[in-house]
N, C-alpha and C positions, 0 to 999 in steps of 0.2 A: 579785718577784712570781711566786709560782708558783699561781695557783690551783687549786683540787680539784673545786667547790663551783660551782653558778650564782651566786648571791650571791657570792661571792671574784670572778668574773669582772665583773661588774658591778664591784666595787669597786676593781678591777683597771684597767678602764678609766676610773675617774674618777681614780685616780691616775694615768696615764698622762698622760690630758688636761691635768691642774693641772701636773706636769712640761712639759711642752711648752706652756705657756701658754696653752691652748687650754679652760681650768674651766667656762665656761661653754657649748661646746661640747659638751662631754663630759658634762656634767650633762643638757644636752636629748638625749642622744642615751641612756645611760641615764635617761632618765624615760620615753621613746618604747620602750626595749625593756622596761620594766619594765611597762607597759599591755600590751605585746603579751602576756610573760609573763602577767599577772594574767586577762588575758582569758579565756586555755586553762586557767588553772586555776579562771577563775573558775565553769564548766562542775559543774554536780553529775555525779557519773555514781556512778547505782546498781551497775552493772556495772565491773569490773575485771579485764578478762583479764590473765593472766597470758603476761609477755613475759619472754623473754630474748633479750640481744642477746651476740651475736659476734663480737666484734674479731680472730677469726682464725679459719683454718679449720683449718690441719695443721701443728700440732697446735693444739684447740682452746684458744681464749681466749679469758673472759669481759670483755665489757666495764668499767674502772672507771671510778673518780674523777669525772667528772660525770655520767654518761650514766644511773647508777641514779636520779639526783634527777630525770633529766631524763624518762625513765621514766614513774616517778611525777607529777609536775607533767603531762603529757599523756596521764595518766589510765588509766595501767596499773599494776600488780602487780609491780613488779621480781624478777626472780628470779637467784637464783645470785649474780648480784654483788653488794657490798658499794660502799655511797657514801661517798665521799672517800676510797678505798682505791685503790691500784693494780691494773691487769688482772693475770689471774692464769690460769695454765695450766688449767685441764679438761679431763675425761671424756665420751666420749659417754653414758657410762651418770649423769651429773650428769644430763645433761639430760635424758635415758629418765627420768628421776626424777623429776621436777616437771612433764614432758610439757607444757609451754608452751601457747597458745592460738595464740600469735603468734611469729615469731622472725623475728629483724630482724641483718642483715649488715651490718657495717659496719667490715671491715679495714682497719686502721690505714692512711690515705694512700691509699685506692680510693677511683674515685668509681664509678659505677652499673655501666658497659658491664665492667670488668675483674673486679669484683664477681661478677657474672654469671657471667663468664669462667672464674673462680677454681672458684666451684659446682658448674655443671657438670663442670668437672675433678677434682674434689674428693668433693660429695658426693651429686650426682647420683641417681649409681649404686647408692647405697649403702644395700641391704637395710632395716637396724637407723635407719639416718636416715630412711627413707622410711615408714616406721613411727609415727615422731612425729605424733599430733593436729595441730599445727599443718602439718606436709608433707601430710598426708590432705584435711586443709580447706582450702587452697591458702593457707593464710596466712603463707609466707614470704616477705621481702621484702629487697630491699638498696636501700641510701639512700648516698648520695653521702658518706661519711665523711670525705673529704679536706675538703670545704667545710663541715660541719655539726656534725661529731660528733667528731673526730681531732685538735682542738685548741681549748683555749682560748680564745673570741674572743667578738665581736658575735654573729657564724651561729651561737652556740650556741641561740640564745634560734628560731632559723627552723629548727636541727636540733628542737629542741622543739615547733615548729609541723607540722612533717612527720611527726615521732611521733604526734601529734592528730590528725591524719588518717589515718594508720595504723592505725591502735588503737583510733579513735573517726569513721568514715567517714560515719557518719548524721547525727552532732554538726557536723563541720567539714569536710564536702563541698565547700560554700561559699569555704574557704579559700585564698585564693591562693599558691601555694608556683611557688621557683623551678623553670623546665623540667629535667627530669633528675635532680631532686633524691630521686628515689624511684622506684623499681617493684617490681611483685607478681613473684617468680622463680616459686612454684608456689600 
């Protein structure tokens, strides 16, 4: 099992379950995140900012393999990266390039507080980054990656709900997400 894909991870965990004897567990428990999913996409949105998210700072890396589907499904524009593809090295001038709306943090294996930590030491300071549309409108953000976004799993489908609120804050204010699992860096 290596999934790439939401759908792969779903199906991922029904085999798991049928493996472990566990089929009809696993089946209620994808059918529960398959609602949650459908709910956020079930959302029209005329509007589609455009995001790119960063799996690393220095040097930068765009995020792959699920997080552009995941992106989209919580109702953004993916930008830069490629879905079901691996992460892959970038330029700052990539992103000066498509000047984003939104940009979301989310290094491999961080959750929020080191995220943060990484930024300010990182890109803080820096001229040409502080330039970006989305650093002017305060709209970058880091999200707990170690539990939502950085691997395979259940949380991928709650990394998806925290994108929805991100992205879409008038839509899914309302939405309950776990404590920590996001905040606004600028």
């Amino acid at each position: 099992m290596d999934p790439h894909g939401v759908d792969e991870i779903l199906v991922s965990i029904r085999d798991i379950s049928k493996m472990i004897g566990k089929e009809k567990e696993g089946n209620d428990l994808v059918d529960s995140l398959s609602k949650r999913l459908g709910f956020v996409k079930s959302k029209t949105f005329e509007e589609r900012p455009k995001v790119v998210a960063i799996e690393w700072m220095d040097p930068f890396f765009t995020s792959g393999h699920w997080i552009p589907e995941m992106i989209e499904s919580a109702g953004g524009e993916n930008l830069i990266s490629t879905e079901k593809m691996p992460s892959r090295k970038m330029k700052l001038e990539e992103i000066q390039e498509v000047n984003p709306d939104i940009i979301v943090m989310m290094p491999c294996g961080f959750d929020v507080k080191r995220t943060i930590s990484e930024y300010n030491s990182v890109l803080a300071e820096n001229p040409d980054w502080n330039e970006l549309k989305a650093v002017k409108e305060n709209n970058v953000y880091a999200v707990d990656a170690n539990s939502y976004f950085s691997k395979p799993s259940l949380r991928t489908i709650t990394g998806i709900e925290v994108l929805a609120k991100i992205i879409h804050p008038d839509v899914f204010g309302d939405l309950q997400l776990p404590e920590d699992s996001f905040t606004k860096i600028s």
